[in-house]
C-alpha positions in Angstrom: 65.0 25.8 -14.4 61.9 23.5 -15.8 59.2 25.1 -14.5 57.2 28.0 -16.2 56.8 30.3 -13.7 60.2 30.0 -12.1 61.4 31.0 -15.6 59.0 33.8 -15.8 60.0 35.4 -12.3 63.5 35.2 -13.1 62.9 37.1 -16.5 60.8 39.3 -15.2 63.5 40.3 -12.5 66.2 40.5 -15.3 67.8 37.8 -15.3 70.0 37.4 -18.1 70.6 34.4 -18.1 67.1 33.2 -17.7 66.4 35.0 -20.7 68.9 33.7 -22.6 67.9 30.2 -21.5 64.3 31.1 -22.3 65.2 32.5 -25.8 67.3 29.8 -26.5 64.3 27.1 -25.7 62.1 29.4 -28.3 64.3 28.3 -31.1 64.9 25.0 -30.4 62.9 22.5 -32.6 61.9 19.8 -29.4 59.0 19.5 -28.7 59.6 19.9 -25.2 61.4 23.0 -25.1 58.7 24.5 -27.4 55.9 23.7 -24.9 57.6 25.5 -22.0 58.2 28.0 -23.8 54.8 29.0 -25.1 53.9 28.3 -21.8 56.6 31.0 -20.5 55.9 33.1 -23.3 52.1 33.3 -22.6 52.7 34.3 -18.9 55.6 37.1 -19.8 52.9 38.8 -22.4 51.1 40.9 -19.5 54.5 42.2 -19.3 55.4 42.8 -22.5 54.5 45.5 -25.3 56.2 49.0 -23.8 58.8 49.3 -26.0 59.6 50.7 -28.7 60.3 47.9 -31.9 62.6 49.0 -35.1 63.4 47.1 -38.3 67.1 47.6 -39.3 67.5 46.4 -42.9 69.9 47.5 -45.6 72.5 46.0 -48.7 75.4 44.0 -47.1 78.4 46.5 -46.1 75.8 49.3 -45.6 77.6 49.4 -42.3 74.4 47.6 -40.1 76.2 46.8 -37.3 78.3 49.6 -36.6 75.1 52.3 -37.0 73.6 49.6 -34.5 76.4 49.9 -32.3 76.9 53.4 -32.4 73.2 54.0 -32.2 72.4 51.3 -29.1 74.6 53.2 -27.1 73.3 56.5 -27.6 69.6 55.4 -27.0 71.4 54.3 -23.9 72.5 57.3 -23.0 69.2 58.9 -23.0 68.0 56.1 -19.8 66.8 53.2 -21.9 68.1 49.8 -22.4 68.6 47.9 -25.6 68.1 44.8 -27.0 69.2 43.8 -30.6 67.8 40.3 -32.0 70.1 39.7 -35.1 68.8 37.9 -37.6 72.2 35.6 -39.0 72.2 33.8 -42.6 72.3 30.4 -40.9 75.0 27.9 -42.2 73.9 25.6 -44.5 75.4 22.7 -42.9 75.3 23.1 -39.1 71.6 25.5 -39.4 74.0 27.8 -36.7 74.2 31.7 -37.3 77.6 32.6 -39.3 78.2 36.0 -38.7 78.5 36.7 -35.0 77.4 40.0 -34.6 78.4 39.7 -31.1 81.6 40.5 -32.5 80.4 43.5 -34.5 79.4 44.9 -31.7 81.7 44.8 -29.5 81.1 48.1 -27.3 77.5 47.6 -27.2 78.0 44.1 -26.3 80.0 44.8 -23.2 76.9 47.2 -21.6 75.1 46.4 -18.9 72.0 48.0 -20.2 72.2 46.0 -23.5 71.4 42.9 -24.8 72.3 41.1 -28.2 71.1 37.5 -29.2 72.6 36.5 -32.6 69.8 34.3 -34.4 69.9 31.7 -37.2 67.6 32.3 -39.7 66.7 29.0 -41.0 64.6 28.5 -43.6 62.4 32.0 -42.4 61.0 34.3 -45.2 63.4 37.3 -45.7 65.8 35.7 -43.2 63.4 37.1 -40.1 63.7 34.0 -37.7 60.6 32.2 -37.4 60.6 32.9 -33.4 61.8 36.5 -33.2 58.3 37.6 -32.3 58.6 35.3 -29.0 62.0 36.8 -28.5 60.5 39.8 -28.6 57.9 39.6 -25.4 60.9 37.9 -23.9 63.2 40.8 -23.9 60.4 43.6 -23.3 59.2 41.3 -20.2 63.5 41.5 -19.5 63.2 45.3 -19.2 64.4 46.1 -22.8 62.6 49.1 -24.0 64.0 49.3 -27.3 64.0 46.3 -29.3 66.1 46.5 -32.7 65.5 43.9 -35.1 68.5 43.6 -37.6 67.6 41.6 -40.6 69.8 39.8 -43.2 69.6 42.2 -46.0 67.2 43.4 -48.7 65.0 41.3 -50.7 61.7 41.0 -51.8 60.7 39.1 -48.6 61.9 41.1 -46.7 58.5 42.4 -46.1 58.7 39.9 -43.2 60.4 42.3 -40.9 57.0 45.5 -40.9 55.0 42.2 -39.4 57.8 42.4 -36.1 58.3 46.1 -35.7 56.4 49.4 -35.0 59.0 51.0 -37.3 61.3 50.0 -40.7 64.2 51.7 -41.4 66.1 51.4 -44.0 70.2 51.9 -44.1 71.5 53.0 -47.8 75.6 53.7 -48.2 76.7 56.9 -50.3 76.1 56.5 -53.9 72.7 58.0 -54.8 71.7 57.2 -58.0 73.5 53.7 -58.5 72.2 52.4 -55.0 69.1 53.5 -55.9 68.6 51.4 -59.0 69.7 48.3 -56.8 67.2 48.8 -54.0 63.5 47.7 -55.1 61.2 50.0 -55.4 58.8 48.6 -52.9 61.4 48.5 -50.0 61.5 52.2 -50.3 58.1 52.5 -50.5 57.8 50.4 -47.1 60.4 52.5 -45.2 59.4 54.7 -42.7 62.8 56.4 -42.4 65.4 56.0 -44.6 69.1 56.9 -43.3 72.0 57.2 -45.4 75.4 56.2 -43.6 79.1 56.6 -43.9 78.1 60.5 -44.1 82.2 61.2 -43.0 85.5 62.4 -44.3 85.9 61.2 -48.3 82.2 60.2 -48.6 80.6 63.3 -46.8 80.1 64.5 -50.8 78.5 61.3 -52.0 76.3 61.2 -48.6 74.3 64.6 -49.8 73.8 63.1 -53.2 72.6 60.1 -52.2 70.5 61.9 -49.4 69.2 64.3 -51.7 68.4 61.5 -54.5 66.4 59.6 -52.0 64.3 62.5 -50.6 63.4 63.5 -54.5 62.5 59.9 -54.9 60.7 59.7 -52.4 58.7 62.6 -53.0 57.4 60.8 -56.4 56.4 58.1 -54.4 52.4 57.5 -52.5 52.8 57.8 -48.7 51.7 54.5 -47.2 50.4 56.5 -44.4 48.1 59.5 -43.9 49.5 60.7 -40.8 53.8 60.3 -41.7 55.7 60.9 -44.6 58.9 58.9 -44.8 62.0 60.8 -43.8 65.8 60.4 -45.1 68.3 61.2 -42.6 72.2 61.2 -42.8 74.5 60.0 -40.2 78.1 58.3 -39.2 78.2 56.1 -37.6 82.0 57.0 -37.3 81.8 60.4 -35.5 78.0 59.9 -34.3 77.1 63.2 -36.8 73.3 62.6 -37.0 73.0 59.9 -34.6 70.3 61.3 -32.5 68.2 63.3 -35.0 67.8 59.8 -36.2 66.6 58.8 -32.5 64.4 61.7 -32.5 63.1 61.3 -35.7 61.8 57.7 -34.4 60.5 58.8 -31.5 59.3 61.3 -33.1 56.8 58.3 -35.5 56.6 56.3 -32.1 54.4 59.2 -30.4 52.1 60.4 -33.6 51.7 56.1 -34.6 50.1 56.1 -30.5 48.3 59.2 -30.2 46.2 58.4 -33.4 45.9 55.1 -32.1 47.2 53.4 -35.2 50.2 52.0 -33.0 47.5 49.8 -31.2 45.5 48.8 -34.4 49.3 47.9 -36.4 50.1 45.4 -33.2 46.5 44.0 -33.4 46.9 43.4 -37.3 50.7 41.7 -36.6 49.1 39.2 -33.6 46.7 38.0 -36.1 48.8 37.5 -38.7 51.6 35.8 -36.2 48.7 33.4 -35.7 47.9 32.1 -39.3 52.4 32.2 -40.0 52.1 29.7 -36.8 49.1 27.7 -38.5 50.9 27.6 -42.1 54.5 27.0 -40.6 53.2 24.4 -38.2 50.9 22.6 -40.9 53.9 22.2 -43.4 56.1 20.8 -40.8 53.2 18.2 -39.9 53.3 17.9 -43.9 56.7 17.4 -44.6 57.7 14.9 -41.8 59.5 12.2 -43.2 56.6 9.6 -41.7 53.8 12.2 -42.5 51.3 11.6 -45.6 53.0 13.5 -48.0 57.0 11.4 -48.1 54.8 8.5 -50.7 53.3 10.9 -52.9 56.4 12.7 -52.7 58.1 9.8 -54.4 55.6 9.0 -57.0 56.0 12.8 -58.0 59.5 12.9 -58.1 59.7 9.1 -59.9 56.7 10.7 -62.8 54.0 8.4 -61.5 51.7 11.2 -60.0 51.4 14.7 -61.1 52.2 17.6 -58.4 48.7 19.3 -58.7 47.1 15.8 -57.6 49.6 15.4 -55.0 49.0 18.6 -53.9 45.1 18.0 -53.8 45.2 14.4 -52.3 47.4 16.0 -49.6 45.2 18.6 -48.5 42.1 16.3 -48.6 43.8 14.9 -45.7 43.0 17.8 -43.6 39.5 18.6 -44.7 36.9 18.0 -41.9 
């Protein structure tokens, strides 16, 4: 399937493979899988833009993958279908994703009504793949009315992830206070629901500290909207105690973020900025090629014969009108 429109019609019908086709031509670095599949892309967006999009982030062993699990296949249960792009730390010698979430997910893998694509992240700020945002009209356009984004882990750039989705949540384990302290501040503060997991058997105790010691932090803290306060939730992912309060909770945001209309005006801010992440990604690559302008200055910089400010400048020049 070379054609645009054949491969739009046969995503648009729900074709799985089609889409996974398509999604794999998104990523590729060719030039002539990237050119269909802007060209796909751009006639899928009309269909595109109904669901709902959530940032899952949280410390490694938080227990991402089995709240994802556990919580795809109750959001499946209430009529909708699912579609989980996780973000892999890629391998630093093949670039290929490492963790196979597939496998975490082994339930939610096997369901008709779901769909999850495993993604390196490359070289991608806060380990958000450079082409998730592509994926994402790809899988709406599929029929997926809930798109979950699962990102790497917590970091300062992981700011990446609030330009993808409509909602950021973020996943804390038992432990109050100490987790607390190893979670910046500013993640927090960017959160639009916090849920505390594992809240089961031994750790049920240390699941109300930890639930209490976030919702008294986060009552120190500004709201970064006017019109929601941040919530923290508890849930287990185990027994599925809490599971859909969480669910409600984010349609819950989902419904006040679109009646206000600031759903519309987030979307319009994260096209725009998509834009200018395509212009800087897509100049540095023109940059960096090994035959570019930059691989002689480049030497003279690394062999003392040019400072990296003049390089820098003499570089850019080349791009001035």
């Amino acid at each position: 399937m070379s054609h645009p429109d054949d491969i739009v019609s046969a995503v648009k019908s729900g074709q799985r493979r089609a889409l996974a086709k398509l999604i794999t031509r998104i990523e590729s670095t060719r030039a002539s899988d990237r050119a269909l599949a802007e060209q796909a892309i751009a006639g899928l967006l009309g269909n595109a833009g109904n669901a709902i999009r959530i940032g899952i982030s949280g410390v490694p062993g938080v227990g991402k993958s089995s709240f994802i699990e556990t919580f795809g296949l109750h959001v499946i249960d209430q009529g909708h279908r699912v579609a989980v792009l996780a973000v892999d730390p890629s391998s630093p010698k093949t670039g290929g994703s490492i963790l196979g979430d597939k496998t975490r997910m082994e339930k939610l893998a096997r369901h008709p009504d779901a769909f999850i694509r495993p993604s390196p992240s490359g070289r991608s700020i806060g380990g958000v793949a450079r082409r998730t945002r592509e994926t994402i009209i790809a899988v709406e356009a599929a029929g997926f009315d809930v798109v979950l984004v699962e990102t790497v882990g917590v970091g300062q750039s992981e700011y990446a992830v609030a330009d993808l989705v409509d909602m950021f949540t973020l996943l804390v384990a038992p432990g109050g206070g100490d987790d607390l302290q190893g979670i910046k501040k500013g993640i927090v503060e960017m959160a639009d629901l916090l849920v505390v997991t594992k809240s089961d058997g031994d750790l049920s105790a240390a699941a109300n500290r930890a639930f209490h010691d976030y919702r008294s932090a986060l009552q120190m803290l500004r709201p970064e909207s006017d019109i929601w306060r941040a919530k923290v939730m508890k849930c287990s992912a185990h027994t599925g105690d809490g599971i859909d309060a969480v669910w409600d909770a984010m349609t819950e945001f989902r419904q006040i973020m679109t009646d206000t209309g600031q759903l519309a005006a987030k979307r319009a801010d994260q096209a725009a900025s998509w834009m200018w992440d395509e212009v800087t990604a897509s100049l540095l690559e023109k940059v960096r090629a090994p035959d570019g302008p930059a691989a002689k200055l480049e030497a003279e910089v690394r062999n003392g014969t040019r400072i990296p400010s003049e390089a820098a400048r003499l570089i850019l020049s080349r791009f001035n009108a």
